[in-house]
C-alpha positions as CSV (number, residue, x, y, z in Angstrom):
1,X,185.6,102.4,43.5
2,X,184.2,103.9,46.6
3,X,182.9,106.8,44.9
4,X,181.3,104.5,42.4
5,X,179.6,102.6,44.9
6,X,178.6,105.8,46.7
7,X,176.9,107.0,43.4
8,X,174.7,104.0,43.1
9,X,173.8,103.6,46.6
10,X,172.5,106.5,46.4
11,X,170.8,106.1,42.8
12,X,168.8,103.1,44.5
13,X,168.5,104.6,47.3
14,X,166.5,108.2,45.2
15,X,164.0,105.3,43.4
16,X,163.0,104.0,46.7
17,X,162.5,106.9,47.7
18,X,160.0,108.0,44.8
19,X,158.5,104.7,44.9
20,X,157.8,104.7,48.7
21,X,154.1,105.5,50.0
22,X,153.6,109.3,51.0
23,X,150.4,111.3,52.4
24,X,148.5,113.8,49.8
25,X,146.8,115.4,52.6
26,X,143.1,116.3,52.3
27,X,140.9,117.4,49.4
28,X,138.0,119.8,51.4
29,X,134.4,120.5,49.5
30,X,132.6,123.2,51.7
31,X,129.1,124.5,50.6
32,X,128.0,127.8,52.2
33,X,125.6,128.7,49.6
34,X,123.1,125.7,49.6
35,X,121.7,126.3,46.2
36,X,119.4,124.0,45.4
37,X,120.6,123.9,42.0
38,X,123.6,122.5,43.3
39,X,122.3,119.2,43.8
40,X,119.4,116.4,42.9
41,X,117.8,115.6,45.1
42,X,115.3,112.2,46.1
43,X,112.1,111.7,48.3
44,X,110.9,108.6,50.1
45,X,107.5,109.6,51.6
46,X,104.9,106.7,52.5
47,X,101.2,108.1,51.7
48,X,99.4,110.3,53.4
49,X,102.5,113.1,53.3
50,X,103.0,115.9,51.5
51,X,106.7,117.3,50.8
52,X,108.4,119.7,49.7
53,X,112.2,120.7,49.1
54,X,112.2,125.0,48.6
55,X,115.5,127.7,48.7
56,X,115.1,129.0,52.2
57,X,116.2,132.5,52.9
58,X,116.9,134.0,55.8
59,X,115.7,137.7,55.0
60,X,117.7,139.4,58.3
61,X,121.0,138.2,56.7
62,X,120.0,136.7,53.3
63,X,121.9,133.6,53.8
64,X,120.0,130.5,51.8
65,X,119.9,127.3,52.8
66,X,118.0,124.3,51.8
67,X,114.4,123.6,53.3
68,X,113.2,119.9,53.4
69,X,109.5,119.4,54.9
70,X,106.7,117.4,55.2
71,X,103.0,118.1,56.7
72,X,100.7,115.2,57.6
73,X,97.5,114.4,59.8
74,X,97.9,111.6,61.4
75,X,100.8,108.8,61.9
76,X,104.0,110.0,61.1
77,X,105.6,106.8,61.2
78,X,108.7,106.2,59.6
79,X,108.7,109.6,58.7
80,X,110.2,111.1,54.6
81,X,113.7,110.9,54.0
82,X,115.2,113.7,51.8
83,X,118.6,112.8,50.0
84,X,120.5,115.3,48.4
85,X,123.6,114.6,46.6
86,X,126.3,117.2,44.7
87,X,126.5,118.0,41.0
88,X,129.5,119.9,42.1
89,X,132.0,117.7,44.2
90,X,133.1,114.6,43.0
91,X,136.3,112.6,44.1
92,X,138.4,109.7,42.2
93,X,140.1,107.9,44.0
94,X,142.4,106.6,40.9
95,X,142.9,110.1,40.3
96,X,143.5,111.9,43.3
97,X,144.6,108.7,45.8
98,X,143.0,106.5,47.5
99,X,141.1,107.4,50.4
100,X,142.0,106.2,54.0
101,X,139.3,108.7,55.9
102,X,136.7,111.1,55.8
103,X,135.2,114.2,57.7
104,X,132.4,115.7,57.3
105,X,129.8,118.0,58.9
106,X,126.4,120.1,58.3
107,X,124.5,122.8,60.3
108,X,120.6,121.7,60.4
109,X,118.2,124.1,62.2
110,X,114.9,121.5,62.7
111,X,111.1,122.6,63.5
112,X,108.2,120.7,64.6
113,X,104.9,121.4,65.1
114,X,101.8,119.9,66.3
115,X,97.8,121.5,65.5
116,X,100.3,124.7,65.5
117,X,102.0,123.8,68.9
118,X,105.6,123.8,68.7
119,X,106.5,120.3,69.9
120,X,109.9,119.7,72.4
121,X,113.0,117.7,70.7
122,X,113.8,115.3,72.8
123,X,115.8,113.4,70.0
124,X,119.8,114.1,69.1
125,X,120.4,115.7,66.4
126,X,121.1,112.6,63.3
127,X,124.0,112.7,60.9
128,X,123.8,111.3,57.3
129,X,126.3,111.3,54.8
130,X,125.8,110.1,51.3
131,X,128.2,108.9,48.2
132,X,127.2,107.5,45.0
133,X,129.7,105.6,43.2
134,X,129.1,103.6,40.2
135,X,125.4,104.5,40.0
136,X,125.4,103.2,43.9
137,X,124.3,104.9,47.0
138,X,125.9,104.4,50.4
139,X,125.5,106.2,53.4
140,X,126.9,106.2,56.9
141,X,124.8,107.3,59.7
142,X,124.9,108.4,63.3
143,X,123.2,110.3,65.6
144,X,125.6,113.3,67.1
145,X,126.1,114.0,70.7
146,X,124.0,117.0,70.1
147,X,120.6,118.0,71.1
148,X,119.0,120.0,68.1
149,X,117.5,123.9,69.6
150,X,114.1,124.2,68.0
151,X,114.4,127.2,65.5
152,X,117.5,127.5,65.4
153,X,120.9,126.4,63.5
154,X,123.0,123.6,65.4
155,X,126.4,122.2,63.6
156,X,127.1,118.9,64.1
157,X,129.8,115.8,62.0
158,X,131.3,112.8,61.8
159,X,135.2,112.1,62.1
160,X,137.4,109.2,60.6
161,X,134.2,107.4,58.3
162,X,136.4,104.3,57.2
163,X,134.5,102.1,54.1
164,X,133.1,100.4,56.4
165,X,130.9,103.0,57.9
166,X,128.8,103.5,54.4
167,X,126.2,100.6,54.2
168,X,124.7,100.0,50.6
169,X,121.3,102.4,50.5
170,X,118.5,99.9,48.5
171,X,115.8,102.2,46.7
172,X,113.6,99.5,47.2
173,X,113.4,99.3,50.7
174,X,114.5,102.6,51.7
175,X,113.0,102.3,55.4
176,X,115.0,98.7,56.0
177,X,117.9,98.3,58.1
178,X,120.9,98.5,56.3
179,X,124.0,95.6,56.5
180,X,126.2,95.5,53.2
181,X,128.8,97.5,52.9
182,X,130.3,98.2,49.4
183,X,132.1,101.7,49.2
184,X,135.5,101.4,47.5
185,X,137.8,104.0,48.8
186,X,140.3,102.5,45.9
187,X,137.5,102.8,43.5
188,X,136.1,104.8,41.5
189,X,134.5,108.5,41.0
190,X,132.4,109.6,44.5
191,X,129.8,111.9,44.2
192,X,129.0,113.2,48.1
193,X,125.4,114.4,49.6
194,X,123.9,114.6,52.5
195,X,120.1,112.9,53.7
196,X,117.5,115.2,56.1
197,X,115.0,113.1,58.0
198,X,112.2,115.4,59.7
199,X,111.3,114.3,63.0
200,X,107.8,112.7,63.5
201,X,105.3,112.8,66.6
202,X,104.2,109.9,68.8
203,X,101.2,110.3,71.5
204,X,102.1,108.1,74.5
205,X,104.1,105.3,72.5
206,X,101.7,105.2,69.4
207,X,100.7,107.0,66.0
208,X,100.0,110.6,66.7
209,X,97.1,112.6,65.7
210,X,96.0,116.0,64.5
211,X,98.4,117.8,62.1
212,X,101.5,117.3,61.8
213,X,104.2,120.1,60.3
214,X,108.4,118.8,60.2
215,X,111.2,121.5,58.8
216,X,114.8,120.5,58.6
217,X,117.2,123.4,56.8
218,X,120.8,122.4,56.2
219,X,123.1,124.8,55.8
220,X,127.2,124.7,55.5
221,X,127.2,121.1,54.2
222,X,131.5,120.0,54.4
223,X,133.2,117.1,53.5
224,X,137.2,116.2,53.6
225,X,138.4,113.8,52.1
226,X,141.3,112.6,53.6
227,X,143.9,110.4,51.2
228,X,147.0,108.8,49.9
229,X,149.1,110.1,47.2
230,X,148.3,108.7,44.0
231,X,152.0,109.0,43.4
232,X,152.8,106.2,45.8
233,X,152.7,103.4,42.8
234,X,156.0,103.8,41.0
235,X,155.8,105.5,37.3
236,X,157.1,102.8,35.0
237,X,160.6,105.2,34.6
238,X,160.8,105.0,38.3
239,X,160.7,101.5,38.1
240,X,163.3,101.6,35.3
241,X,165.7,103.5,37.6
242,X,164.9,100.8,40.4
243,X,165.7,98.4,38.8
244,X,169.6,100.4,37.0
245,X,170.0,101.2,40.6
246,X,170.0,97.2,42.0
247,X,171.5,96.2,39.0
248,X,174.7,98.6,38.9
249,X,174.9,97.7,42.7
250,X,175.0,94.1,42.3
251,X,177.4,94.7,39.6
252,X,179.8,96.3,41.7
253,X,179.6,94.2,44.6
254,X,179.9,91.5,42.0
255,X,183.5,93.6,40.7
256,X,184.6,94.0,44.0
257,X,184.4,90.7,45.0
258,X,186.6,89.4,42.3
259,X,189.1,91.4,43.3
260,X,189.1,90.9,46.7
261,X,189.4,86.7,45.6
């Protein structure tokens, strides 16, 4: 009878086991290439600005990297906003688990010049991640702790980006502060992409004048995605052996109990 009991103790105790929560680890989309092909991409540009998105190439080392601009006389104010978003890496959550966190990071390398002046940054380097789900754009947003070096590539990201950190992105209003939230880490597919936002030029606290030319490159765009395993709800046979497991062991107990009276 002891073995028997032994046996089922550990039969319930094998389902619980296979029904109990576990870690999948993370899913990692790096992009050294920075085709353009590799994404679509959208502009928000008030008038007055002329932009471009071109494949940048650095002919010393012929690494690419993607080249979002703008050139303007006058007022710069609020200045284009280039999105870009993958045609390569999508996640599903109801696929691959759902999602608890995310990492990401991107290398930008920003210029800005004024009447052919190189102008000083002054302003940290900002951090914009994008994810469309369900025909939906969110975006979380940060500036880094890092002071962009005109001309040159600077690396920057964002650790630990909960749902909460993605506020709905409305088309519409694409310069308005941002307060809904909507992201579903439990939802479904995530297309990820990234937003460039020149910098602009201000003369003493106002609208600046003479011509006005922005770069931002990006470069080495990377996203984890960090997440449960989908396996953590039960199959329906592991259900079926929870449920023999309890049964034969209330059984049992049941038997032993008789015999004991």
């Amino acid at each position: 009878m002891g073995y028997i009991c032994m046996k089922v103790a550990l039969l319930a105790a094998a389902a619980l086991a296979v029904a109990s929560p576990a870690f999948a680890g993370t899913t990692t989309f790096t992009d050294s290439a920075m085709l353009l092909s590799s994404y679509s991409f959208t502009t928000y540009a008030e008038a007055g600005f002329n932009v471009q998105i071109v494949q940048a190439v650095d002919f010393g080392s012929g690494n690419t990297s993607i080249d979002t601009s703008y050139t303007k006389a006058g007022a710069t104010s609020p200045t284009p906003r280039f999105q870009a978003l993958s045609t390569t890496f999508v996640y599903d959550p109801s696929a691959q688990g759902e999602i608890t966190t995310i990492d990401f990071s991107i290398d930008q390398l920003i210029q800005l010049t004024r009447n052919g002046a190189a102008v000083p940054l002054s302003a940290l380097l900002p951090l914009r991640l994008l994810a469309e789900q369900d025909g939906k754009v969110y975006e979380a947003f940060a500036n880094s702790s890092v002071l962009p070096v005109a001309g040159a590539f600077v690396s920057a990201g964002l650790t630990g980006l909960t749902a909460a950190d993605f506020f709905f992105f409305n088309p519409a209003t694409p310069n308005s502060a941002r307060t809904l939230t909507g992201l579903d880490f439990a939802g479904g597919a995530i297309r990820f992409g990234f937003e460039t936002t020149p910098y602009g030029v201000t003369l003493n606290g106002g609208a600046s004048t003479g011509n006005i030319a922005s770069t931002v490159r990006a470069d080495n765009f990377s996203v984890t995605v960090n997440s449960r395993d989908v396996a953590a709800v039960p199959e329906p046979s592991t259900w079926a052996m929870m449920i023999t497991g309890f049964g034969l062991a209330g059984a049992v107990v049941r038997r032993r109990r008789m015999a004991i009276a």
